[in-house]
MIFILUM-236365 format. One record per residue (C-alpha): residue in one letter; x, y, z. Coordinates in Angstrom, 1 decimal. Example, Ala and Ser with C-alpha at 12.3 -4.5 7.8 and 13.67 -1.06 7.14 Angstrom:
2
PT   aa        x        y        z
PT    A     12.3     -4.5      7.8
PT    S     13.7     -1.1      7.1
END
This chain:
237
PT   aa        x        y        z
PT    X     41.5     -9.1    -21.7
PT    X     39.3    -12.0    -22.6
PT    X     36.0    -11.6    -23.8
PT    X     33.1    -12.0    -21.5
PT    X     31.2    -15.2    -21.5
PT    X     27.2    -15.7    -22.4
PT    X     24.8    -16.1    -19.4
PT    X     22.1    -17.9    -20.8
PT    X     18.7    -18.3    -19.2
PT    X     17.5    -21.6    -19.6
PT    X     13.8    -22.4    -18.7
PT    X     13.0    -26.0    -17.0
PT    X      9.3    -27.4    -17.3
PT    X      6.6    -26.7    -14.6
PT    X      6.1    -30.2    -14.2
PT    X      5.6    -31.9    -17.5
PT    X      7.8    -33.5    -20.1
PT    X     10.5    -30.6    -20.9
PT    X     11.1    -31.9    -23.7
PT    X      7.8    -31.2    -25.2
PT    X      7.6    -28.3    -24.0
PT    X     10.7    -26.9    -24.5
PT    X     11.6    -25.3    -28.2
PT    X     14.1    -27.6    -30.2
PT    X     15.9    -24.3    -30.3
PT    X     16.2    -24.3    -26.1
PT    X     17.3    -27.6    -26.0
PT    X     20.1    -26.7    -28.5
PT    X     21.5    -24.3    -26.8
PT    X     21.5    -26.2    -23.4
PT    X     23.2    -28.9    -25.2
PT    X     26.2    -27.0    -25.6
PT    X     26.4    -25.8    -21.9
PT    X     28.7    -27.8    -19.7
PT    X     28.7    -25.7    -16.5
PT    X     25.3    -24.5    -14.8
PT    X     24.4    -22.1    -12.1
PT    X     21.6    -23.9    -10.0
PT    X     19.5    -24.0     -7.6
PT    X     19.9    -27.6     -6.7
PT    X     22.3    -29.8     -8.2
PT    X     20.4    -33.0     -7.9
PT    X     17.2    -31.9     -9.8
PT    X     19.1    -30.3    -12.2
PT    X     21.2    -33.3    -13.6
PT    X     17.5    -34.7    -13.4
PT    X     16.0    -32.0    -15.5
PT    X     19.1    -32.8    -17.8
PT    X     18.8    -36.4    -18.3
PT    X     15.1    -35.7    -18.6
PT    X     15.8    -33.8    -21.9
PT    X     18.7    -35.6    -23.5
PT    X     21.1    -34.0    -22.6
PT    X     23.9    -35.3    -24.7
PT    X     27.2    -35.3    -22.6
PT    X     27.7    -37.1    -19.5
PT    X     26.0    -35.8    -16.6
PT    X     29.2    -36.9    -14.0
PT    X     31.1    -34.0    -16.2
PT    X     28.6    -31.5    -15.4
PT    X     29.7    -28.7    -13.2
PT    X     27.0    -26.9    -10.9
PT    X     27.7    -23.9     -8.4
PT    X     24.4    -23.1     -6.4
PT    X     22.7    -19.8     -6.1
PT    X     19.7    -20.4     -4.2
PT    X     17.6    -18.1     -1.7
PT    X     20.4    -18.3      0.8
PT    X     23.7    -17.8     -1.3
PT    X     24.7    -14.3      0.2
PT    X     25.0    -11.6     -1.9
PT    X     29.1    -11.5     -1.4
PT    X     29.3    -14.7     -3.0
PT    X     27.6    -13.6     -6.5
PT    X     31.2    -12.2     -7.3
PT    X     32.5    -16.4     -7.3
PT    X     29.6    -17.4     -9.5
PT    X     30.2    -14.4    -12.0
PT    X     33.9    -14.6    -12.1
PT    X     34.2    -17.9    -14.7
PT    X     31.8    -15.6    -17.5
PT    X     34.3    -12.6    -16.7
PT    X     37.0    -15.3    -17.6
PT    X     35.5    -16.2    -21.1
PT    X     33.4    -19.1    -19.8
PT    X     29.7    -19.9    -20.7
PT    X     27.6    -20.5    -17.7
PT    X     23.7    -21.7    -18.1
PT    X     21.2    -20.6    -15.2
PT    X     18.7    -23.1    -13.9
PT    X     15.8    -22.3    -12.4
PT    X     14.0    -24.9    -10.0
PT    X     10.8    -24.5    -12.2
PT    X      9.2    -22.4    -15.2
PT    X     11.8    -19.2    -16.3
PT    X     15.3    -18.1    -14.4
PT    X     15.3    -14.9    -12.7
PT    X     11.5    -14.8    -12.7
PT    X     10.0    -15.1     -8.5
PT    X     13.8    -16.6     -8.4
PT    X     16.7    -15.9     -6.9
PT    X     19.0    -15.8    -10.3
PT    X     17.8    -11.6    -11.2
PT    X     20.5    -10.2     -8.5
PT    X     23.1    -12.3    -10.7
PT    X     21.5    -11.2    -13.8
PT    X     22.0     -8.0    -12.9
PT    X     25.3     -8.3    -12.4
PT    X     26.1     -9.6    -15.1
PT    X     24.6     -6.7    -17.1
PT    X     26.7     -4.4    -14.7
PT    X     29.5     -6.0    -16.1
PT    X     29.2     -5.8    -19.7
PT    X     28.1     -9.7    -19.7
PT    X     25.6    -10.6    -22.5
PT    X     22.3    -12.3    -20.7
PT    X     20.7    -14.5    -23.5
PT    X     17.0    -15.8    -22.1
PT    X     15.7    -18.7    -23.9
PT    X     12.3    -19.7    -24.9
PT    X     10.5    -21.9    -22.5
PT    X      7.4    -21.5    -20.0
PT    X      6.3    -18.7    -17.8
PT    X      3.8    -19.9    -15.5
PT    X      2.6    -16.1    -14.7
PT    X      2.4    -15.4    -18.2
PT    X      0.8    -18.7    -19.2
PT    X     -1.8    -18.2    -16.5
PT    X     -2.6    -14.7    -17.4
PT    X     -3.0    -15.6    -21.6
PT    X     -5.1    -17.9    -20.2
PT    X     -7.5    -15.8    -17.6
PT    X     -8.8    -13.7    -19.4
PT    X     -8.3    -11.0    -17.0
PT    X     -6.9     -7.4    -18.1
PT    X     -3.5     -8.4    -19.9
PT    X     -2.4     -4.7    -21.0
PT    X     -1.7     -4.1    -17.2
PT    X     -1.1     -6.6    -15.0
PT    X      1.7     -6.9    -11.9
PT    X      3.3     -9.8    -10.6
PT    X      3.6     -9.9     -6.9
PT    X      5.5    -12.9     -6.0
PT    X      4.7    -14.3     -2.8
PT    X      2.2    -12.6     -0.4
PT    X      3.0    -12.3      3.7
PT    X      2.3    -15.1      5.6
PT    X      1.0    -13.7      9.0
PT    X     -2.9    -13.6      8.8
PT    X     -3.4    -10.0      9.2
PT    X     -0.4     -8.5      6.7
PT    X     -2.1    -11.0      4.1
PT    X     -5.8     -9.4      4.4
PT    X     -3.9     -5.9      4.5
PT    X     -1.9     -7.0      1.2
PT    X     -5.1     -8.3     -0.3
PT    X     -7.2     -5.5      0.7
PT    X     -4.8     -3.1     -1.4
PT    X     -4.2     -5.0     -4.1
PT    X     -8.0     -5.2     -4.6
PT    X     -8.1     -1.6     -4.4
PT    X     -5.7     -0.9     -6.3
PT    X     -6.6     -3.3     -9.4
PT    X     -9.8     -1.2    -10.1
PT    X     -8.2      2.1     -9.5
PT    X     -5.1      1.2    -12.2
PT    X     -7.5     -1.5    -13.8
PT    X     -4.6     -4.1    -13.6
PT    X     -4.9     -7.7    -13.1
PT    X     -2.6     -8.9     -9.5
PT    X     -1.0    -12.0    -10.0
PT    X      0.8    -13.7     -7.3
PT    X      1.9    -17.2     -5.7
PT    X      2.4    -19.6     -2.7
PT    X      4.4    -22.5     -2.1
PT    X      1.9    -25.6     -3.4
PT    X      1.4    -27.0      0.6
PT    X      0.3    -23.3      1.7
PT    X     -2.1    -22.9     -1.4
PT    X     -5.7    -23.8      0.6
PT    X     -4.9    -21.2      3.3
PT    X     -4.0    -18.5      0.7
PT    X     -7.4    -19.3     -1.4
PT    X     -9.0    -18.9      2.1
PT    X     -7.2    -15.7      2.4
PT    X     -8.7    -14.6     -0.8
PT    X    -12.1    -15.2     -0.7
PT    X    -12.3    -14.2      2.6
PT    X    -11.0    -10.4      2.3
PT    X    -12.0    -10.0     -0.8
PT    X    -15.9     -8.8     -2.6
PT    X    -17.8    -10.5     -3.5
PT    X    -17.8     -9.3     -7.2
PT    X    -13.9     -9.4     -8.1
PT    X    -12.7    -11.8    -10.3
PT    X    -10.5    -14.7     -9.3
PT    X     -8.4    -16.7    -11.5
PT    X     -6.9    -20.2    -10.7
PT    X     -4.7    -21.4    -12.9
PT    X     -3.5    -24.6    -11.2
PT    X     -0.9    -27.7    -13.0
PT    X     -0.1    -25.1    -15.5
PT    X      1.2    -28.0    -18.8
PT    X      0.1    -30.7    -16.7
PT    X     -2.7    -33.5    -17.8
PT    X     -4.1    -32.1    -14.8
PT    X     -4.1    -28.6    -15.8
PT    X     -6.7    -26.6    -14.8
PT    X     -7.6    -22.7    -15.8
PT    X    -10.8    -21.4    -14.2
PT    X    -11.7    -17.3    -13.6
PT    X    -15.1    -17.1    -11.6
PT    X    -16.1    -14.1     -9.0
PT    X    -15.4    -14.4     -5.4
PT    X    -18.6    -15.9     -4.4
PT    X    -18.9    -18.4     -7.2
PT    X    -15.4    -19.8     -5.4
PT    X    -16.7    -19.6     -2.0
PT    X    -19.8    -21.7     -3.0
PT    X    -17.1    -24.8     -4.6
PT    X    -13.7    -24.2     -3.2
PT    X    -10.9    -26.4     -4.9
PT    X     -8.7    -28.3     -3.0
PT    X     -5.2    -26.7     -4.4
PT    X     -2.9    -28.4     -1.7
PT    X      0.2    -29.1     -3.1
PT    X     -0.7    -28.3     -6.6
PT    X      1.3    -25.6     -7.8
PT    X     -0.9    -22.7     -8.6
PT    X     -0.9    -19.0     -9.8
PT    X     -3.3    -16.4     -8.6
PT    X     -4.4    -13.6    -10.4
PT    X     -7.3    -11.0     -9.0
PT    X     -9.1     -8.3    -11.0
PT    X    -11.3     -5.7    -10.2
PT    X    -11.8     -3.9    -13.4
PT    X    -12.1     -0.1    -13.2
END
């Protein structure tokens, strides 16, 4: 029986120039990959001329696992790595597997004996909470918060509650064109005195880190459309 293949875990950039922000030790690796598991095929030939990647991108092969892939068709993308073969997976932005839809084939492979190998590269949650400083001994990433009105204040509510009983910093996310309604969402449900972080064009020239209490944000609001941002909340016990 052949040996098992390496899945490796290659992180993109969050916007920037990957390959400065990438480790020469990433960009290795990928450079020995010839067949990726992605979400989108176009931007990921674009994220692999963007770094040099050395062979020719018309040779690269892509299979997609993306929000909608059902979870019957994981079995197809796993069954070249049961076969022996490398596979590389691409995330749209920042880390694979991480608010993505690549952990249910990650966990597959690990049900299956395949090594997982994750690479160096940038984690906007993580860069966002060095970066707060908000509690980072306990801290829990939420993903993306419900969209209807009320579930949202109800979510909020309790995670506000919940940060100063545990004394755990919330982080979660939006998609960039939705940011402005979130923030409203925020800093209306939430005191007055809890802590908000905005961490907003994380490795961008743009970038911009700021932690101030509720009403300090509800005096200035930022204008966050389309910016991707991360948003971490802390009520300290």
């Amino acid at each position: 029986m052949d040996k098992p293949g390496t899945l490796y875990l290659i992180p993109t950039g969050l916007g920037g120039d990957a390959r400065t922000i990438l480790p020469e030790s990433t960009l290795r690796e990928l450079s020995t990959l010839t067949c990726f598991i992605v979400e989108d095929a176009k931007s990921a030939r674009h994220f692999l001329k963007a770094v040099g990647y050395p062979h020719a991108l018309q040779s690269v092969q892509t299979q997609t696992l993306d929000e909608h892939t059902p979870a019957a068709a994981l079995a197809e993308l796993l069954a070249p790595l049961l076969a022996g073969q490398d596979r590389g997976l691409l995330s749209e932005a920042g880390c694979p597997a991480v608010a993505d839809p690549g952990a249910l084939l990650v966990r597959l492979a690990h049900k299956h004996g395949i090594r997982v190998a994750p690479l160096v590269g940038p984690s906007a949650p993580l860069l966002a909470l060095m970066a707060s400083g908000l509690n980072g001994q306990r801290f829990a990433f939420h993903g993306y918060l419900p969209v209807d009105r009320e579930e949202r204040r109800v979510k909020l509510r309790a995670l506000e509650s919940e940060s100063q009983r545990a004394d755990r910093t919330q982080i979660f996310i939006e998609a960039p064109y939705r940011n402005d309604a979130l923030l409203r969402a925020v800093l209306d449900a939430c005191r007055e005195d809890t802590l908000i972080c905005l961490a907003t064009d994380i490795t961008l020239a743009s970038e911009s880190i700021r932690t101030r209490s509720v009403k300090a944000w509800r005096n200035a609001p930022p204008v966050l459309n389309r910016r991707p941002t991360v948003f971490l909340l802390y009520r300290g016990a």
